[in-house]
N, CA and C atoms as an extended XYZ file, in Angstrom:
501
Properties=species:S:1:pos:R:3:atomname:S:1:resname:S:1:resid:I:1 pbc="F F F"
N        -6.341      -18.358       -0.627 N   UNK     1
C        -5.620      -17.486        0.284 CA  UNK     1
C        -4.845      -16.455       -0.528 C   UNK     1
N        -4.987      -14.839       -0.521 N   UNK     2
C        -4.296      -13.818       -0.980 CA  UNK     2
C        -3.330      -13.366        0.065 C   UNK     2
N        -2.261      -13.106       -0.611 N   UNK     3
C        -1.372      -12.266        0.113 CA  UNK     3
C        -0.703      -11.213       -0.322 C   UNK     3
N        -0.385       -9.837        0.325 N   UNK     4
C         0.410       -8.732       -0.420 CA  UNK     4
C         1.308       -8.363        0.466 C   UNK     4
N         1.921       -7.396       -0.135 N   UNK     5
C         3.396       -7.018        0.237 CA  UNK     5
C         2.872       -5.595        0.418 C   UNK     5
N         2.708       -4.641        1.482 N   UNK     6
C         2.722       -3.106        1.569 CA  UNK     6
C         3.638       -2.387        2.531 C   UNK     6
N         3.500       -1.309        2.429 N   UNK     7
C         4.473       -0.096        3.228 CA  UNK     7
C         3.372        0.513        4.345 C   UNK     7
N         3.455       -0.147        5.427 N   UNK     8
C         2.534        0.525        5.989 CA  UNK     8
C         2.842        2.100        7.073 C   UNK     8
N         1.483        2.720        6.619 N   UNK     9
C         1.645        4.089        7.469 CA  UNK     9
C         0.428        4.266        8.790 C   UNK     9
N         0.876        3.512        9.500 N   UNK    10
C        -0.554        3.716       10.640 CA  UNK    10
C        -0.827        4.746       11.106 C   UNK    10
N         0.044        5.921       11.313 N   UNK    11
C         0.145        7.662       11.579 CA  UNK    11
C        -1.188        8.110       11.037 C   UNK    11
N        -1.396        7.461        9.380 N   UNK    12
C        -2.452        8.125        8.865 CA  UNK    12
C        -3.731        7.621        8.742 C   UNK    12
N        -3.997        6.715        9.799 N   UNK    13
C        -4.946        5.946       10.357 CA  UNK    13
C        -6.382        6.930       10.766 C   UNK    13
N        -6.194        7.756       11.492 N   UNK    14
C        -7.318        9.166       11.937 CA  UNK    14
C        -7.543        9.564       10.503 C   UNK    14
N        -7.082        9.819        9.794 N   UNK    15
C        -7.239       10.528        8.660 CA  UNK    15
C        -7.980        8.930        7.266 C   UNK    15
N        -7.345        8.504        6.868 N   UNK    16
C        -7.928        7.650        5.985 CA  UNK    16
C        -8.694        6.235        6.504 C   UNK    16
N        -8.725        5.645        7.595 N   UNK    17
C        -9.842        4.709        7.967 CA  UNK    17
C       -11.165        5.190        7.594 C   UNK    17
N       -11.799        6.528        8.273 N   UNK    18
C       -13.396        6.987        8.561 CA  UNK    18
C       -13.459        6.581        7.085 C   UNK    18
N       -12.580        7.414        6.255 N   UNK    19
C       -13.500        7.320        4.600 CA  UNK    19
C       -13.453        6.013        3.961 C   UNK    19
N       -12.070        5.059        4.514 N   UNK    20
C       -12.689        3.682        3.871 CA  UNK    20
C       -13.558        2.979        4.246 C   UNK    20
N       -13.958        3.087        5.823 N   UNK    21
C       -14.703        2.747        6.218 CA  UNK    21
C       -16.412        2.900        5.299 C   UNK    21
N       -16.353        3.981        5.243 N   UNK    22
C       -17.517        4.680        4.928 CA  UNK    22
C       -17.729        3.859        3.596 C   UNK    22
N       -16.980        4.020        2.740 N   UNK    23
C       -17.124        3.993        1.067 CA  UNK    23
C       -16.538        2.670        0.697 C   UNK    23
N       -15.868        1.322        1.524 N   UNK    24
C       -15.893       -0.156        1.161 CA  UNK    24
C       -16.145       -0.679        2.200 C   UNK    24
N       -16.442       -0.416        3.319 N   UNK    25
C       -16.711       -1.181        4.639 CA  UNK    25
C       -15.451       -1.455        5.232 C   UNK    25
N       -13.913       -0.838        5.204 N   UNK    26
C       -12.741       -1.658        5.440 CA  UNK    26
C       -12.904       -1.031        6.561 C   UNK    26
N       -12.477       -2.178        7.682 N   UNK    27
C       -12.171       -1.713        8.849 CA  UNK    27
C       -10.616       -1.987        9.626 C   UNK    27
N       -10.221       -1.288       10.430 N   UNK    28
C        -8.934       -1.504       10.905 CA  UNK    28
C        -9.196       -2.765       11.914 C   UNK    28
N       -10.149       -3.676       12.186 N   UNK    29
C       -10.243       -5.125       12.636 CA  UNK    29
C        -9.658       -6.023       11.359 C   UNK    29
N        -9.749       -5.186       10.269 N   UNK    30
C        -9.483       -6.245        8.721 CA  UNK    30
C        -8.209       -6.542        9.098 C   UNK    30
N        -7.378       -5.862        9.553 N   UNK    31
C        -5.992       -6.204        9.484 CA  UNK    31
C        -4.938       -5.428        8.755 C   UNK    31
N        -5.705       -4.012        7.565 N   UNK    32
C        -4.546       -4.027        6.908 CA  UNK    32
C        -4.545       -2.281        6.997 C   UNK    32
N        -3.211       -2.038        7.488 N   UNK    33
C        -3.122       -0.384        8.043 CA  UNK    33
C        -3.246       -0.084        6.361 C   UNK    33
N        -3.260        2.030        7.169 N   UNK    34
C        -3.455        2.284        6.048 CA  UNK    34
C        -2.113        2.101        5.295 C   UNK    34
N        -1.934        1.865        4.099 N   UNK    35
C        -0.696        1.349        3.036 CA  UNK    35
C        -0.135        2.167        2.066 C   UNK    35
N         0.925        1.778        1.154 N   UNK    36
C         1.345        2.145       -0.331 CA  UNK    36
C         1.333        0.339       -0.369 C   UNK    36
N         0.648       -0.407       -1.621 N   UNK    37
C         1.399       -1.099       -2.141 CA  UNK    37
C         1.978       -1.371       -2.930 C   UNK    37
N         3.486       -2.817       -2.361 N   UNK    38
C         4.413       -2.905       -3.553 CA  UNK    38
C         4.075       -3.888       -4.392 C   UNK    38
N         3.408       -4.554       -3.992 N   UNK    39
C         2.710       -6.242       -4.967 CA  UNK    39
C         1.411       -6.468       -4.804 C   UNK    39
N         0.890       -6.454       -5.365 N   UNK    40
C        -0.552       -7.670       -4.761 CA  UNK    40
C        -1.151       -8.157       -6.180 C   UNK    40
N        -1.618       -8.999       -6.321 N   UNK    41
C        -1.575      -10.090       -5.684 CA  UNK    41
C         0.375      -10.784       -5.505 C   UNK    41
N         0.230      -11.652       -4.284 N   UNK    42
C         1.366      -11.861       -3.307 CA  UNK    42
C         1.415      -13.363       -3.321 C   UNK    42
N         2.742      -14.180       -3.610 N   UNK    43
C         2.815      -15.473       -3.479 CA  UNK    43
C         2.728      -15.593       -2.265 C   UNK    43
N         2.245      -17.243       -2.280 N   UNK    44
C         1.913      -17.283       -0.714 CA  UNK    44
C         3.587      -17.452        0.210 C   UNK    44
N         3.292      -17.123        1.181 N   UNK    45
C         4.807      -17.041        1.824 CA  UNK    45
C         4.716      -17.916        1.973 C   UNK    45
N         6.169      -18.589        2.019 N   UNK    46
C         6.836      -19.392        2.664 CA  UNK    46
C         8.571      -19.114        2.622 C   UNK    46
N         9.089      -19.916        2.896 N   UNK    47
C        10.550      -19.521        3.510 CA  UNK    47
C        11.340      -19.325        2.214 C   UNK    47
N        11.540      -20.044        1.093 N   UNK    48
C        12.026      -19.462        0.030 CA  UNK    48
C        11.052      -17.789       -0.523 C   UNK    48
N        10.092      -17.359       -0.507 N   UNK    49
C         9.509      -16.398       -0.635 CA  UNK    49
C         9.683      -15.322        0.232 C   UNK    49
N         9.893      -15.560        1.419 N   UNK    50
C        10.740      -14.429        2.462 CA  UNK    50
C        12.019      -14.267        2.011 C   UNK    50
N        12.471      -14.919        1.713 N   UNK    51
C        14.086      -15.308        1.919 CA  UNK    51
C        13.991      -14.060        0.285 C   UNK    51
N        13.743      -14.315       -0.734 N   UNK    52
C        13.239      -13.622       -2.070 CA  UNK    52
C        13.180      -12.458       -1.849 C   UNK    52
N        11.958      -11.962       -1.099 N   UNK    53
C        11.705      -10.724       -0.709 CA  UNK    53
C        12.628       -9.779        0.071 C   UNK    53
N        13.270      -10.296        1.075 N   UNK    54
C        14.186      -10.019        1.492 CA  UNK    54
C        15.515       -9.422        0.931 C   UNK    54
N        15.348      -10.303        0.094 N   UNK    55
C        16.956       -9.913       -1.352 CA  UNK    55
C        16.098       -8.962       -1.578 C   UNK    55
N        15.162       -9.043       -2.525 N   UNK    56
C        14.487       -7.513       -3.308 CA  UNK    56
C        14.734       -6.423       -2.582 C   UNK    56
N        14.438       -6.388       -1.254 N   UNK    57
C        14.087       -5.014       -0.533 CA  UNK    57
C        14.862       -4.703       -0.307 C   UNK    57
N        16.603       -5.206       -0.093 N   UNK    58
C        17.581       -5.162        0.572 CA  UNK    58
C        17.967       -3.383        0.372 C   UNK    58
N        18.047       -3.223       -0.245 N   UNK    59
C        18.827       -1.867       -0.531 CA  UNK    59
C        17.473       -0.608       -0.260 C   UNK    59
N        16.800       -0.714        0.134 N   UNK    60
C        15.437        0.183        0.090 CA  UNK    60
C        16.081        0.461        1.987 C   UNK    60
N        16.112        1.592        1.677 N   UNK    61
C        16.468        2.687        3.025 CA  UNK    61
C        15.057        3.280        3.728 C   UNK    61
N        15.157        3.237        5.154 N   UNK    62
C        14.032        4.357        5.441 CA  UNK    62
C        13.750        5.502        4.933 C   UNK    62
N        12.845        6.219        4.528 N   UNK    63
C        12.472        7.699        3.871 CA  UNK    63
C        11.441        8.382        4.642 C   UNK    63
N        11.281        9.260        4.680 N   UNK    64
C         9.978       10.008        4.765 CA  UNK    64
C         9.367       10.764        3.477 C   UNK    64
N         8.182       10.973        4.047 N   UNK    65
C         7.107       10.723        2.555 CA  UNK    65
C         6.236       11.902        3.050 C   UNK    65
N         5.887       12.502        1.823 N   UNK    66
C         4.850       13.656        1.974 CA  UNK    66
C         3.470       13.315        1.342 C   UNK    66
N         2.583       13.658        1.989 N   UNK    67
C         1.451       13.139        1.098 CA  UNK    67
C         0.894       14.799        0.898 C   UNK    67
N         1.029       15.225       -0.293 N   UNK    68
C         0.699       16.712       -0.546 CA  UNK    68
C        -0.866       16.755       -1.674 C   UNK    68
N        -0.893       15.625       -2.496 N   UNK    69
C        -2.145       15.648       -3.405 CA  UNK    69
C        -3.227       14.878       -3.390 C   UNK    69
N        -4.273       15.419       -3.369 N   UNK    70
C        -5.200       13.779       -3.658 CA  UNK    70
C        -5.422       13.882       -4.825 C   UNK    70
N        -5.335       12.295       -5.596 N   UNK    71
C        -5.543       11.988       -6.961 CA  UNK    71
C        -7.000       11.142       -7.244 C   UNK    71
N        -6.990       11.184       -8.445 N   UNK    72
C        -8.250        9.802       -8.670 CA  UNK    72
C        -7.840        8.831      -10.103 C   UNK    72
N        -8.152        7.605       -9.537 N   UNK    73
C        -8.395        6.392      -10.763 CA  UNK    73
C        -9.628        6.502      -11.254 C   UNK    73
N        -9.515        7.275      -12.354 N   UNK    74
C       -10.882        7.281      -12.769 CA  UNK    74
C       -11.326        5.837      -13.413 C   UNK    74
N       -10.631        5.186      -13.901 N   UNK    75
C       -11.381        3.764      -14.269 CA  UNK    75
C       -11.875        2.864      -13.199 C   UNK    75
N       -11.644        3.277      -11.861 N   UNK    76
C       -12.033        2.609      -10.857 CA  UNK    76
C       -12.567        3.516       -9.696 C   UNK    76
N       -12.936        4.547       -9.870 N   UNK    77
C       -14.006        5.167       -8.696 CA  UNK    77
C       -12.625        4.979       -7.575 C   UNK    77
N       -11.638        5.749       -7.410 N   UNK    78
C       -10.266        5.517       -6.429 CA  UNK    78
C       -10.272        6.994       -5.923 C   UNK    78
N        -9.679        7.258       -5.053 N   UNK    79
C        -9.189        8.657       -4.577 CA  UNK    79
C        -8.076        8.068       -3.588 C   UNK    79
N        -7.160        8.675       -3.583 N   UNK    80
C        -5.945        8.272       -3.238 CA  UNK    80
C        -5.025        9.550       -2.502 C   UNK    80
N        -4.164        9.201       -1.983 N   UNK    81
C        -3.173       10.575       -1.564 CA  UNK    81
C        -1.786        9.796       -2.465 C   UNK    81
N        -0.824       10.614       -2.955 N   UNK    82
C        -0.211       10.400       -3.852 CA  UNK    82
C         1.424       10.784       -2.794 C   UNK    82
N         1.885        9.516       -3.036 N   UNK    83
C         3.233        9.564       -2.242 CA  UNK    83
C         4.576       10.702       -3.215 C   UNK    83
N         4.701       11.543       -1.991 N   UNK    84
C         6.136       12.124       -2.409 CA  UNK    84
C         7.017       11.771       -1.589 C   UNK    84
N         8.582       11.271       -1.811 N   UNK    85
C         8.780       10.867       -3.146 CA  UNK    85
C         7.903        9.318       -3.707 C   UNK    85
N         7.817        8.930       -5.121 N   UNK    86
C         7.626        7.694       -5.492 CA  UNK    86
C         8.303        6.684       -5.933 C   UNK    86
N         8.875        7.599       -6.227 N   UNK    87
C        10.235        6.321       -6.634 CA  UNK    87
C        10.930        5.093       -5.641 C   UNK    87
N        11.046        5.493       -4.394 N   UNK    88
C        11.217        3.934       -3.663 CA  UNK    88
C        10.243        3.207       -4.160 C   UNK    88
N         9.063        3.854       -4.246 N   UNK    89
C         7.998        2.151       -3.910 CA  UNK    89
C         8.063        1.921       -5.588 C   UNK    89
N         8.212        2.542       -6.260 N   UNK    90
C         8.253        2.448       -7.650 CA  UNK    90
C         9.667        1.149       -8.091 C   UNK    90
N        10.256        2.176       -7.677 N   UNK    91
C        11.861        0.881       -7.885 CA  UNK    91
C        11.434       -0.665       -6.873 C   UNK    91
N        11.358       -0.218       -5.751 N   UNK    92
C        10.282       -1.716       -5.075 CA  UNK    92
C         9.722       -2.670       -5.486 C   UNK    92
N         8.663       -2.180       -6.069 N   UNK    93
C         7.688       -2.927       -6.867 CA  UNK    93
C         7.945       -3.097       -8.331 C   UNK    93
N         9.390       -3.067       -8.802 N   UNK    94
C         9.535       -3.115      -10.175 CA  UNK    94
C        10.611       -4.222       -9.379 C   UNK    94
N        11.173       -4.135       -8.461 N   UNK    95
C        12.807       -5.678       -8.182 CA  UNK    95
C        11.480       -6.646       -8.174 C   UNK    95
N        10.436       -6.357       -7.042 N   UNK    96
C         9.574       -7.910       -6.853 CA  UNK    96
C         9.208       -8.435       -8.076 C   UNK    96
N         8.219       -7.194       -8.971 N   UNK    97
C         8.004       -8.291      -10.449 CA  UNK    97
C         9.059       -8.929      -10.862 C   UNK    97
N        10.364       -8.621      -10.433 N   UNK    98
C        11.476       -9.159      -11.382 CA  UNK    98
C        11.862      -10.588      -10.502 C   UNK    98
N        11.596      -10.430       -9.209 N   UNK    99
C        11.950      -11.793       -8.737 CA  UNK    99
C        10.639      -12.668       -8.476 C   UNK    99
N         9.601      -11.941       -8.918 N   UNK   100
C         8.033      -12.948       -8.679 CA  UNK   100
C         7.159      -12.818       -9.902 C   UNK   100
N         8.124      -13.343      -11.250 N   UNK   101
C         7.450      -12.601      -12.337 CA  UNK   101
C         5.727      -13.428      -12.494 C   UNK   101
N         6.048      -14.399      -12.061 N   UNK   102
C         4.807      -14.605      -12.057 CA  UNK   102
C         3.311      -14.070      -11.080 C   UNK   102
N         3.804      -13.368      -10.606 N   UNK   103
C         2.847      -12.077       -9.911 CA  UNK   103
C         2.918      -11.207      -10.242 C   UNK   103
N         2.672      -10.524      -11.547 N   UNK   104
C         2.594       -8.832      -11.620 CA  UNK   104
C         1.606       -8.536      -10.875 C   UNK   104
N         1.954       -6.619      -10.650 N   UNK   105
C         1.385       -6.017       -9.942 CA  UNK   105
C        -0.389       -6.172      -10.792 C   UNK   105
N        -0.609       -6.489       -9.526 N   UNK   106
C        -2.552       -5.985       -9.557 CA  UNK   106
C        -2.390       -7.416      -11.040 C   UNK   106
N        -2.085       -8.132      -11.287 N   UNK   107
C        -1.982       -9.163      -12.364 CA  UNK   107
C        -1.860       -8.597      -13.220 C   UNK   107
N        -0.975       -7.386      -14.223 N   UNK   108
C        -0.957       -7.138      -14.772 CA  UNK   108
C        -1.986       -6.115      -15.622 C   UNK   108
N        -2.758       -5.856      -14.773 N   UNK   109
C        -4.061       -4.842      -14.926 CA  UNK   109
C        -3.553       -3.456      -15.952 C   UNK   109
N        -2.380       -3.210      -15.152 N   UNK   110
C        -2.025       -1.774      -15.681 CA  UNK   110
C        -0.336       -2.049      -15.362 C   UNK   110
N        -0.301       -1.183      -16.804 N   UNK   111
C         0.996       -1.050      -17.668 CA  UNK   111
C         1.692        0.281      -16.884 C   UNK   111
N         1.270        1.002      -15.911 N   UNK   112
C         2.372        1.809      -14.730 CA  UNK   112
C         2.166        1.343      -13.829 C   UNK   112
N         3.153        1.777      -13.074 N   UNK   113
C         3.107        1.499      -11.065 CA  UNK   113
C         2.933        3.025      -10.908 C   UNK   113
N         1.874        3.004      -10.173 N   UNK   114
C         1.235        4.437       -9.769 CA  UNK   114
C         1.416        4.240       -7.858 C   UNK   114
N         2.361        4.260       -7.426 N   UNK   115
C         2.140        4.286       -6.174 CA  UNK   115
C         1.130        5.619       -5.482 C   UNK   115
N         0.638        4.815       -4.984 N   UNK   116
C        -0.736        5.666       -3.678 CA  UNK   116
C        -1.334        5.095       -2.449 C   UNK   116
N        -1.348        5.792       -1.683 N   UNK   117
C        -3.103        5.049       -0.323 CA  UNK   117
C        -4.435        5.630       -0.573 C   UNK   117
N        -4.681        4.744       -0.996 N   UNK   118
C        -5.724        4.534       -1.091 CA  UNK   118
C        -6.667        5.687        0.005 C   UNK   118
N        -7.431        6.181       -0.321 N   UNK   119
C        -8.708        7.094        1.160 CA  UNK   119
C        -9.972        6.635        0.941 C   UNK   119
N       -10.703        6.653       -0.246 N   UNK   120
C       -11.960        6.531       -0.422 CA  UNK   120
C       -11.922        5.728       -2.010 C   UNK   120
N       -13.131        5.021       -1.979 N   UNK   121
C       -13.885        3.939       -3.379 CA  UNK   121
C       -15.350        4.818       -3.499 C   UNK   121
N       -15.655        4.703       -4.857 N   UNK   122
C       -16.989        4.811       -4.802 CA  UNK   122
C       -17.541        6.248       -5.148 C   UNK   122
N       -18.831        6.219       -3.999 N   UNK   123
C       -19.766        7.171       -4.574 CA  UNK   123
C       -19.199        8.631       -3.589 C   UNK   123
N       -18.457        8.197       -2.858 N   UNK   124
C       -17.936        8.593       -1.444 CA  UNK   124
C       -16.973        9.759       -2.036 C   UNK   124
N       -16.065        9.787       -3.149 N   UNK   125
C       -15.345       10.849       -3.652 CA  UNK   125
C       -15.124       12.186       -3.773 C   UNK   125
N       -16.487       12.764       -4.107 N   UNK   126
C       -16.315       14.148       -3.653 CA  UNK   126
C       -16.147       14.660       -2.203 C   UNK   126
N       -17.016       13.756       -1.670 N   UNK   127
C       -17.337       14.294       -0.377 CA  UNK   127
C       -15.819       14.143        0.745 C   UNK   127
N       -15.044       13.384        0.641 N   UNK   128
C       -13.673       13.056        0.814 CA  UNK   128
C       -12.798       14.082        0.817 C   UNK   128
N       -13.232       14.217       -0.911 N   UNK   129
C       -11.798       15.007       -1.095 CA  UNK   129
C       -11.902       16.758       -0.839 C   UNK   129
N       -13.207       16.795       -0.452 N   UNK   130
C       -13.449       17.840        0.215 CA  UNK   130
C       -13.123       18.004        1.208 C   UNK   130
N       -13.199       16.876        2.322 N   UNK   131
C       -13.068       16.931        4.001 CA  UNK   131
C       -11.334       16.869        3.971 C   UNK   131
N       -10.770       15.954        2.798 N   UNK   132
C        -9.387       16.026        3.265 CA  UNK   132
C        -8.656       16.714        3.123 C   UNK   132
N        -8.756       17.651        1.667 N   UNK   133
C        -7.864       18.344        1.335 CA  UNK   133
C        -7.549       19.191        2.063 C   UNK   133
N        -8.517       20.156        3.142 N   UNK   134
C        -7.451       21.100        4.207 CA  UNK   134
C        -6.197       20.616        5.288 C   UNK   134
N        -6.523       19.201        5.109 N   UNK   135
C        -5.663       18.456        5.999 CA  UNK   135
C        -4.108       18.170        5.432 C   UNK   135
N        -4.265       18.793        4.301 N   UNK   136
C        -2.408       18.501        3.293 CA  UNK   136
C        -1.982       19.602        3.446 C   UNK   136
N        -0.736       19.055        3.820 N   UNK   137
C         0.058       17.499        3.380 CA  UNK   137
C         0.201       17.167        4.958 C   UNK   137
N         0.749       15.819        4.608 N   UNK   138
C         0.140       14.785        5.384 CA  UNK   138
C         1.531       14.201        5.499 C   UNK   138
N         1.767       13.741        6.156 N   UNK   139
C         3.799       13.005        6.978 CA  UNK   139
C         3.596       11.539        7.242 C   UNK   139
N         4.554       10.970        6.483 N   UNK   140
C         4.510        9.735        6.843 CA  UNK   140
C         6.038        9.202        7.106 C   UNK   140
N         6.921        8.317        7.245 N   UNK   141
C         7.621        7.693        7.364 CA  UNK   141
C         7.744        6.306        6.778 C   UNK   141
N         8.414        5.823        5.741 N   UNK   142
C         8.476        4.376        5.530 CA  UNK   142
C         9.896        3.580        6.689 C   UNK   142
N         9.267        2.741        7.012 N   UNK   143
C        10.130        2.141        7.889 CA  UNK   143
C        10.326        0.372        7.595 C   UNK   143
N         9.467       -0.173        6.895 N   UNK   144
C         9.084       -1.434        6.474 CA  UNK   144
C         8.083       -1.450        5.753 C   UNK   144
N         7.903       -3.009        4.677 N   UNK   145
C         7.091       -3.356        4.093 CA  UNK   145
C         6.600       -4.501        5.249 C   UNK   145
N         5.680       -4.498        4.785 N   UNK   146
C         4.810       -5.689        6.035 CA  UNK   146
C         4.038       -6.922        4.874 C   UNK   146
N         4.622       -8.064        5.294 N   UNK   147
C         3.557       -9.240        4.083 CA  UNK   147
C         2.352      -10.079        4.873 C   UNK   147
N         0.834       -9.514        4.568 N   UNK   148
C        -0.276       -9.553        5.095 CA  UNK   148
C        -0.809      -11.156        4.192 C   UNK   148
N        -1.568      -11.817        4.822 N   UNK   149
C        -2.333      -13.078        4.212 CA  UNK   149
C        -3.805      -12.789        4.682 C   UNK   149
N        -4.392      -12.926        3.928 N   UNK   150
C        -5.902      -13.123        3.938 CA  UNK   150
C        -5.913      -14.238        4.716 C   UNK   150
N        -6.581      -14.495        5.802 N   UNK   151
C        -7.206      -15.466        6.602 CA  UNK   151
C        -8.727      -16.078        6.477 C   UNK   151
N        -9.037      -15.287        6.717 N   UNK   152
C       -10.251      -15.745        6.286 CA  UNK   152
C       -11.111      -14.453        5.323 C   UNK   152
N       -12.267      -14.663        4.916 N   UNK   153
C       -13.127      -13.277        4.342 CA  UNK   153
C       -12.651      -12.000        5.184 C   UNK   153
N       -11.629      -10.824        4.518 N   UNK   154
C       -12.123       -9.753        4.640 CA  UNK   154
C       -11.145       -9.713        6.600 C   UNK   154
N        -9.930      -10.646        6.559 N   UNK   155
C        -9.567      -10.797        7.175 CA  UNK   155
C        -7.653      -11.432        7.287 C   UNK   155
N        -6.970      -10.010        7.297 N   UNK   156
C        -5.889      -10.388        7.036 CA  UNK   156
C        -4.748      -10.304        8.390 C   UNK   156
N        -3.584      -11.138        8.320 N   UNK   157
C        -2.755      -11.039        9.464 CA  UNK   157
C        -1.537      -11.013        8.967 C   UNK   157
N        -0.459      -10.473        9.517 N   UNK   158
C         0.850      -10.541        9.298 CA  UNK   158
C         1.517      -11.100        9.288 C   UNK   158
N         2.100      -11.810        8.200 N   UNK   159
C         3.168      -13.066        7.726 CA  UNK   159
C         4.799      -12.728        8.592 C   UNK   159
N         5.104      -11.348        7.826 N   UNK   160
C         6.605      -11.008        7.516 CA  UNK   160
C         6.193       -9.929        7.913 C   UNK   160
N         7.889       -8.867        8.549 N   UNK   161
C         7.654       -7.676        8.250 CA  UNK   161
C         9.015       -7.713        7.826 C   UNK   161
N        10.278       -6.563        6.800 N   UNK   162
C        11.099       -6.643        6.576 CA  UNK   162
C        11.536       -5.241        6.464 C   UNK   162
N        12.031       -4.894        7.555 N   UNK   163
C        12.179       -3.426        7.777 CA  UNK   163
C        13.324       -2.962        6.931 C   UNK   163
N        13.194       -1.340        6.810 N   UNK   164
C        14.249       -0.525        5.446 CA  UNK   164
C        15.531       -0.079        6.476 C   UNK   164
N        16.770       -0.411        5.805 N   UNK   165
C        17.835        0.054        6.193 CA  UNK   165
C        17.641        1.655        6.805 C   UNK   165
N        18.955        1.926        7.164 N   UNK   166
C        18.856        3.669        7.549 CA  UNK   166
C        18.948        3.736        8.760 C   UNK   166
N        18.415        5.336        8.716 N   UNK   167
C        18.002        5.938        9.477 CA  UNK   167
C        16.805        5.329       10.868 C   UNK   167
């Protein structure tokens, strides 16, 4: 059983589903809106692990977010829209490693936190970032992180949600 911790933006659901769809098969039946994430891989919840998370996030305020660029992971065939500002999810995802050190981000894969959402995998890239780019920038709102569990294959549901102070 996997679980992660994300910021979800369902607003930008019309816009980034078709291409994940297209280019990994993800569908919005999977369970998981479109996102920024702050952890994954995610201890499995339970009540000391909410209770954890909870402390971490505490001070993380609502924001709004511009999505003005699309980027790419080139070591992984990624295209992404690139959150302005980054630094919440950046400072975010740097308290959780500190209170779940035994979960680094992505397991320790990579030595930055590059916050992004994800749009398109694959062979699917040009053709994407062609259709999307007249569409920037792009508005989002953070209002909560949401903690998703894999249920079964390719099938996740909502544990927690732990909404941001503020506004």
């Amino acid at each position: 059983m996997q679980s992660v911790l994300l910021v979800p933006f369902p607003q930008l659901a019309p816009v980034a589903e078709p291409w994940l769809e297209r280019s990994v098969g993800a569908r919005p039946s999977h369970g998981i809106p479109p996102h920024v994430t702050l952890l994954f891989p995610f201890p499995p919840p339970d009540a000391a692990v909410i209770a954890a998370t909870r402390d971490a996030l505490a001070g993380l305020e609502v924001f709004d977010v511009r999505f003005h660029d699309l980027r790419r992971f080139d070591q992984t065939s990624v295209l992404y829209l690139a959150p302005d500002p980054d630094e919440p999810f950046v400072r975010a995802t740097e308290a959780l490693a500190a209170r779940f050190p035994e979960w680094p981000p992505y397991v320790g894969a990579f030595t930055t936190v590059v916050p992004h959402l994800t749009v398109a995998w694959g062979d699917a890239l040009d053709e994407a970032q062609k259709a999307l780019s007249p569409l920037l920038p792009l508005h989002g709102r953070a209002r909560e992180a949401m903690l998703l569990t894999e249920v079964e294959e390719h099938r996740w549901e909502p544990q927690a949600q732990f909404p941001f102070g503020g506004r």
